[in-house]
N, C-alpha and C positions, 0 to 999 in steps of 0.2 A: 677309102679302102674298106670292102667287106667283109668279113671272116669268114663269114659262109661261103664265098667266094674263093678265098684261098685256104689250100690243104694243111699250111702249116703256117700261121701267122707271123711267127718270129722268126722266118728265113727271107720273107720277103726286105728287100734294101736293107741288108745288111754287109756292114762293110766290111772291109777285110784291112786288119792292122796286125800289125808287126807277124805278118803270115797267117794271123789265128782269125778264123771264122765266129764272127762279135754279132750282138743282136742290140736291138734300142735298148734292151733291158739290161744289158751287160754293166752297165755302169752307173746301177741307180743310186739316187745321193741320200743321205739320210735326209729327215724332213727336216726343216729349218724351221728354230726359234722363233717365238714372237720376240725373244728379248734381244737387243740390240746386241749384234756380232761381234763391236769391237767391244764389249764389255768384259774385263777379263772374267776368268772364271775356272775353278780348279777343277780339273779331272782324270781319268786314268789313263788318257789320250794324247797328254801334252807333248808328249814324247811319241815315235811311233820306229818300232828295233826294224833298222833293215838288214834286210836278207842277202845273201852272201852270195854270187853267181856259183855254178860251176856246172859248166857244160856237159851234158851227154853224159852226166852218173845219173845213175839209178837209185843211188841212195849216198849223202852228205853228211857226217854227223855235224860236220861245221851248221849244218842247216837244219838241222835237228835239235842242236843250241841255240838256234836262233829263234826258233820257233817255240821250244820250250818255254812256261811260265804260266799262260792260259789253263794250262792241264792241271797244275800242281794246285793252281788258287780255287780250281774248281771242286779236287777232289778231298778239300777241307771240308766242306758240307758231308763229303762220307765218315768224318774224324768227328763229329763235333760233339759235344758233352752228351745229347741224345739218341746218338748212336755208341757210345761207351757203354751207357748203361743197357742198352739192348743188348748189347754182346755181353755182357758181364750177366745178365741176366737171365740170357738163352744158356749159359755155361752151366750157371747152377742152377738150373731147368731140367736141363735137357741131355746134359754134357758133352759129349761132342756129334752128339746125332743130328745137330742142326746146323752143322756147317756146311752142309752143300747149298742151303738155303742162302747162304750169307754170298756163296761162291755166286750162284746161280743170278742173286738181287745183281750184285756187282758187275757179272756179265751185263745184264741188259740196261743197268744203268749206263754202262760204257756205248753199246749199242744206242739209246737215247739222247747221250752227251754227243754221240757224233752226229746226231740232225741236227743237234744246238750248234755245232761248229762251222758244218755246212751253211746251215743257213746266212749266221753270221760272215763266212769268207765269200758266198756266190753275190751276195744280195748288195753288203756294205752296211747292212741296217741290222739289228738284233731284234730277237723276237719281241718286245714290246713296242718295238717299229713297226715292225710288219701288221702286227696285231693294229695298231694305232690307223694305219691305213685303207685296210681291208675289214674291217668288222664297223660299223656304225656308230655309234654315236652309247646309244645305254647298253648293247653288252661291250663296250670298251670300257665305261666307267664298270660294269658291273665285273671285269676282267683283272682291272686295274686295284678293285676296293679287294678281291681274293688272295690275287700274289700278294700285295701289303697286309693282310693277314697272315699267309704262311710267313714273311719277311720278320716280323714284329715276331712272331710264333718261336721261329727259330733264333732272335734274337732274346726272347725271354730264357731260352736253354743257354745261352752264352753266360748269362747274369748268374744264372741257378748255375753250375760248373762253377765260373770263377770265387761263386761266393763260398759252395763248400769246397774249394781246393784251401784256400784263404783262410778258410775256419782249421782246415789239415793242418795245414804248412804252421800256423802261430798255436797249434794245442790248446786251441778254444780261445787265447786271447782277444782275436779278430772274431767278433760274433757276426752272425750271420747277415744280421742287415746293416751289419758296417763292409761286410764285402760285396754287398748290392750298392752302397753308395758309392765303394772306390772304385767299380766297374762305370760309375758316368767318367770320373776323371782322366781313366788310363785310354779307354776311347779314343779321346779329343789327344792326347800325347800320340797315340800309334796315328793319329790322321796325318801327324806331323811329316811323318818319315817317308809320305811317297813325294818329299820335296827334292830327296836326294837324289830322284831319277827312279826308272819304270822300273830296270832291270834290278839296283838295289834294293826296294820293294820288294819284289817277286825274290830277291835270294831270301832277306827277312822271312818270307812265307817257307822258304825250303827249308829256314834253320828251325822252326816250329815246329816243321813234320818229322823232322831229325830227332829233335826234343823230344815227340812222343813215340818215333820208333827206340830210343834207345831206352826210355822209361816204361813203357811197356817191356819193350825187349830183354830189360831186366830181369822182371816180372817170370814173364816166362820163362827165364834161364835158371831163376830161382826154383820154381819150383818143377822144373824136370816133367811136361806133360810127358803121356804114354804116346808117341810117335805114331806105332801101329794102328791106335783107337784113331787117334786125331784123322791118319789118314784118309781110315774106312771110312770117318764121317764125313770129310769132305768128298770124298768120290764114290761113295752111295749113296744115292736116294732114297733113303729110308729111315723110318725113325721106329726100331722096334718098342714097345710097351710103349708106348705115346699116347698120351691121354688128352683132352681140350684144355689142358696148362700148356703142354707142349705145343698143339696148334697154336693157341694163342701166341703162343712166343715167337713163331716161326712165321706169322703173319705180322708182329712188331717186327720183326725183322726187315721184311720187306720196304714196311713204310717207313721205319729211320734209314736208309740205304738212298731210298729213291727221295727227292726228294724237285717240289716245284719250282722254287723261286733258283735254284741251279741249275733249271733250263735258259731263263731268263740270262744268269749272270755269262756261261760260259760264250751263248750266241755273243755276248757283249763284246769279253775278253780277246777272241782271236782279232779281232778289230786292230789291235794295238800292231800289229805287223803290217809292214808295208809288203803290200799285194797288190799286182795291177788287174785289175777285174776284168780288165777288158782284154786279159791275155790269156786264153782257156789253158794252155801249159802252166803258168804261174799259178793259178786258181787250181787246178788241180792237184798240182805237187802240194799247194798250201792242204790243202784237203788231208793229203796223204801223212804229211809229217805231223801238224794236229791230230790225227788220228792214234800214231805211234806213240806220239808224247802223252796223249789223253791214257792210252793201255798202259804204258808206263808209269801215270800216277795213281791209276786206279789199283795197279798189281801194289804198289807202295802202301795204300791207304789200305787193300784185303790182308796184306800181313800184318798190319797194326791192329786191325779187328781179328786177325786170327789168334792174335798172342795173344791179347782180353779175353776172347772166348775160353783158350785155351786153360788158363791161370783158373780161371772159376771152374770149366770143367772139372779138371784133374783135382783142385786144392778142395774145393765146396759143392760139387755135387750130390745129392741124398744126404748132406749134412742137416741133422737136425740142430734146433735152435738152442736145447740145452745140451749139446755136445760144442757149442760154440762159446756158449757162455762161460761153460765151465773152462774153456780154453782161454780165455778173456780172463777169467778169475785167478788161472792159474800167471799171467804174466803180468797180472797187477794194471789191467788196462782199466780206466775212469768209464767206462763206456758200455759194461754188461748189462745196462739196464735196457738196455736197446733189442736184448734176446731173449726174451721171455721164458719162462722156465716149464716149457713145452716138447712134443717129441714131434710138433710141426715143424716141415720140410723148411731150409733156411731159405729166408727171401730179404734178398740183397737190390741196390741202390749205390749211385756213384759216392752218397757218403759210408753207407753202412758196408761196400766194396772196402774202400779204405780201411776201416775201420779194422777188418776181417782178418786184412791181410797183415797189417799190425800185431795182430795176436800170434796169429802163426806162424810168420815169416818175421817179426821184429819190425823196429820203428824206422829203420830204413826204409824198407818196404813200405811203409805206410807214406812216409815222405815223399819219396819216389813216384805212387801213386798219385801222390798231391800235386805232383808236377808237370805230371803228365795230364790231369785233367786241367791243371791252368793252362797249356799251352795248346789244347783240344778250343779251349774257350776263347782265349786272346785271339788265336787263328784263325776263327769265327768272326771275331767283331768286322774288320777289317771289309771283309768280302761279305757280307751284310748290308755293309753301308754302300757297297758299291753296287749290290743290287736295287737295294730301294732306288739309291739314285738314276739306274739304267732306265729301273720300271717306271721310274716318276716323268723321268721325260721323254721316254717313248711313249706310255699313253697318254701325257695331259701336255705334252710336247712345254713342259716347264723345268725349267733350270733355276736350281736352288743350288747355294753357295754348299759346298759340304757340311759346312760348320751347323749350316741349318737344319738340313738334312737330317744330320747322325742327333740333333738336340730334339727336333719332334718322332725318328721314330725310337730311339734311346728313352724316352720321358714315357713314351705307352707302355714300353717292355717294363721299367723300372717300377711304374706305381705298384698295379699290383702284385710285382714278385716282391716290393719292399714292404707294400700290406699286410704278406704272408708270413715274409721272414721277421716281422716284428710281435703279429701278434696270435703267431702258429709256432711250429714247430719243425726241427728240420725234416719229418715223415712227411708235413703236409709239402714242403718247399720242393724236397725232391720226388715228392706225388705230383707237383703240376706237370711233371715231363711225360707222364702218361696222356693227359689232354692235351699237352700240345704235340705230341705224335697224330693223337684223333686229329688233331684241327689241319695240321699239314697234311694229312693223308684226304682232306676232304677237300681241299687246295689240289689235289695232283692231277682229276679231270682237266684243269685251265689253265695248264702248262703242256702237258703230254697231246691232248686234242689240237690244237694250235700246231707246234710244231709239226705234226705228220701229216696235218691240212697245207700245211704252205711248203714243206721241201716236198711235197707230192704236185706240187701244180709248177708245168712247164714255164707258163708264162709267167714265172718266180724265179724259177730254180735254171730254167732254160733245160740245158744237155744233161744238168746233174741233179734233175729232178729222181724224185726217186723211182725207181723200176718196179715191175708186176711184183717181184720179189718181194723187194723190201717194201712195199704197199699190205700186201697179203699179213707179210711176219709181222712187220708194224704194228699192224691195223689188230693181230692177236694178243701180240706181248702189251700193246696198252691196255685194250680190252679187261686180259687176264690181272695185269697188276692194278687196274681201279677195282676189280670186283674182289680181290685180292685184303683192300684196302675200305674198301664200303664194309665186308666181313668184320671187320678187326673195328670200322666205328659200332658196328651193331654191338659188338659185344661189350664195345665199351660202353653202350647208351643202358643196354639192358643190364646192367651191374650197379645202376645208380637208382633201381629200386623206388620210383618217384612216378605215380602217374602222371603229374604235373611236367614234369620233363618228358615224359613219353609221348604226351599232347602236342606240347612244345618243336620235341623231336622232330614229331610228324608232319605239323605244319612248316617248318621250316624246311622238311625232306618232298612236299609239294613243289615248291619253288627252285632248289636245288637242283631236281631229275631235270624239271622244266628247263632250265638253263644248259644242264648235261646234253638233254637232249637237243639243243637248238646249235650246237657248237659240231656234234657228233652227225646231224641233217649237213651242215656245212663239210663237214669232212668226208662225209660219204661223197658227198657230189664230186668231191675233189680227188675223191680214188678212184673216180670213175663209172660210180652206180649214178647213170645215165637219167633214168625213171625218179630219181629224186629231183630232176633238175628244174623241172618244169615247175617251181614256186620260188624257185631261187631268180627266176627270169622273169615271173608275174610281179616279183616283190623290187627287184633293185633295176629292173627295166634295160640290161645285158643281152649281150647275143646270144645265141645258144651254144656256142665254141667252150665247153665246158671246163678248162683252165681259164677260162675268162671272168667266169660269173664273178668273183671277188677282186679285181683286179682294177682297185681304184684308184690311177695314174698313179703307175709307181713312180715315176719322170716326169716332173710336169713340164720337161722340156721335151719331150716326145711321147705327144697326144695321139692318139687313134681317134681319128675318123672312126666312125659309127653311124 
């Protein structure tokens, strides 16, 4: 069979089951293991929640529960301790002029999370399957070494959280690099709990997000933001007197909000629902209710970032630093040394947050605070480990027992945060959350590229490939959030003052574009710029059928002639 030959490759002999119009591709399998099948092996899959019939509605909440869990484990990456402190810190930045920004990330992280969803329910495989299959050999490893960077990245913020909540919670008794070692133990304890089954799991994860909306939520009922301000800020687009502090903050925003290795996990997650792929009614509705549930936990996790925002807005705004201390002085707090005796604008952090709120609001408030960043962090661990694991055997198609897993990339996160915390200082411990926002944010090309390359090719996606539309909007809102996010590392590069790093910089920013660029060649082809195709065809020896060029045996039980 030719391509060029026929007008639409995936309608030819296709059969017709349970009434619905199926294609060879409809029911591709994930890739199989080298390691032998019947070996057991723990994962988030042992279990898989079925879905509940009910004829001829439009809309099921029963199936709306059913489907719910995917959304909520995904939209912890929006909670995680490096997103606290972004929001705490655009508050008393900016105060509520940056909240449209926050509104705006959220939107299209939501928008993003739903090609990760799709992908995962049309295909059967998650996006470091797909990647695994269709991309070669060195940029798959060189794919694979990036998300375990942002992975490890994000898990070093989990370490940093839990250890200053820890250091909160016990009034200095727990020092800092004793709460980076209790963060190895409590790990391997929460791995325990997805023994009790998927759905108990996934509630575990909802009672967390509970934990930080009501501790947050506190927060801001304590301190009475200005309603009218908060609104205008969220529903205007504008930041009046805003200066390059306030840019910069509005661009941290973005990058703690969006984030890479959350592409990877959430494609993963819908997986756990039984869905017949080869029934286009079922695959769609999955589509749809994933969708709802995904809007539902993202609106959950933007009131939780709204209430932090908020609390520093309204409470530390244009506070100077000896207006803070003397407030510190005056409630007898151990911790004034922290505010220099300057009329510079105050600049806060998830300990020195705490701290703050202690003086002025009392030690509940400081508690409460503590609580809420421990349960930002634990939250995190969890769905961490189940991305590394996703990504480790979609791209090197290897299966590692958990235990091993969470122990090698736990052990990179931990040396050098426990380096830090032993023989620095808590400024420098909660300063690394500034480079590792840089380091995710240089991670989000080879997540975001990927994804809008493969739900854009028919012979992927089939019927629910993406449209002219969502090709077009796509193809801008990634665009705009990498360069977005490339800004925000510049600024961070040019603030370290080091020609030697600049050098450094540079040459590692040759090799980088290069890669950008090879990923973004592949994606154009795949949106349909025609005139890029013809090296895609010299190079991997393909028909010219331009959803074809990448399309290497998704089935290897239904080969194409060629």
């Amino acid at each position: 069979m030719k391509p060029e030959q026929d007008g639409d490759l995936l309608e030819e002999d296709s059969p017709q089951e349970n009434g619905v119009h199926t294609n060879q591709y409809s029911s591709i399998s994930p890739p199989a293991s080298p390691v032998a099948q019947d070996e057991p092996f723990s994962t988030y899959f042992e279990e898989r929640v079925p879905i509940p019939d009910s004829e001829n509605q439009l809309f099921s909440f029963r199936k709306l529960w059913a489907f719910t869990g995917p959304g909520f484990l995904m939209s912890i990456a929006y909670l995680d301790p490096g997103n606290i402190e972004s929001d705490l810190q655009s508050g008393a930045a900016a105060g509520f002029k940056l909240l449209w920004v926050l509104l705006v990330s959220t939107i299209i992280g939501l928008l993003l999370q739903r090609l990760a969803a799709r992908l995962g329910v049309v295909t059967g495989m998650h996006l470091a399957e797909v990647c695994n299959r269709q991309y070669s050999t060195v940029p798959r490893i060189i794919l694979w070494l990036m998300v375990e960077l942002a992975i490890i990245g994000s898990d070093m913020q989990e370490v940093i959280g839990c250890a200053i909540a820890l250091n909160l919670l016990s009034v200095g008794r727990i020092p800092l690099w004793g709460g980076v070692l209790i963060t190895i133990t409590d790990t391997f304890v929460f791995l325990f709990l997805d023994k009790y089954g998927l759905r108990k799991l996934e509630a575990f994860f909802g009672f967390l997000i509970t934990v930080m909306a009501v501790s947050f939520g506190y927060e801001y009922v304590l301190v009475k933001p200005d309603q009218g301000e908060l609104l205008k800020g969220m529903f205007v687009p504008y930041c009046a007197g805003c200066g390059p502090v306030q840019l910069e903050q509005a661009v941290g925003i973005v990058g703690a909000v969006i984030m890479p290795h959350n592409i990877y996990l959430h494609s993963a997650l819908v997986k756990s629902r039984e869905v017949d792929r080869k029934n286009k009614k079922e695959v769609k509705e999955a589509n749809k209710y994933f969708f709802i549930e995904s809007t539902i936990a993202l609106f959950v996790s933007f009131l939780i970032n709204v209430f932090v925002v908020a609390v520093f807005a309204q409470a530390f705004y244009n506070k100077s630093n000896i207006e803070v201390n003397a407030e510190c002085n005056a409630t007898g707090s151990p911790h004034t040394d922290l505010f220099p005796l300057n009329n510079n604008t105050l600049e806060v952090d998830i300990y020195k947050g705490g701290i703050v709120l202690g003086c002025f609001f009392g030690p509940a408030a400081l508690y409460i605070w503590a609580i809420g960043i421990l349960a930002a962090g634990q939250s995190s661990t969890m769905t961490g480990t189940y991305s590394g694991q996703f990504v480790m055997e979609g791209f090197l198609n290897l299966r590692w027992s958990r235990f091993a897993r969470v122990l090698l990339t736990r052990s990179i996160a931990i040396t050098p945060t426990l380096l830090v915390a032993i023989f620095q200082d808590v400024q420098h411990l909660t300063g690394m959350n500034d480079f590792l926002n840089v380091l995710q944010s240089l991670q989000l090309p080879f997540a975001l590229i990927p994804i809008l390359t493969f739900t854009s090719l028919k012979s992927i996606m089939n019927d629910f490939a993406n449209g002219l539309g969502w090709k077009i909007s796509g193809g801008i809102l990634i665009l705009g959030v990498c360069a977005i996010n490339m800004y925000f590392v510049i600024v961070y590069v040019t603030s370290l003052n080091s020609v030697v790093l600049y050098v450094l910089a540079a040459l590692i920013s040759v090799a980088y574009l290069a890669f950008v660029a090879y990923l973004a060649w592949h994606c154009l082809v795949a949106l349909g710029v025609s005139c890029l195709d013809c090296c895609s065809r010299m190079q991997l020896g393909v028909s010219r059928h331009t959803d074809m060029y990448l399309l290497n045996d998704m089935d290897s039980n239904t080969l194409v002639d060629r």
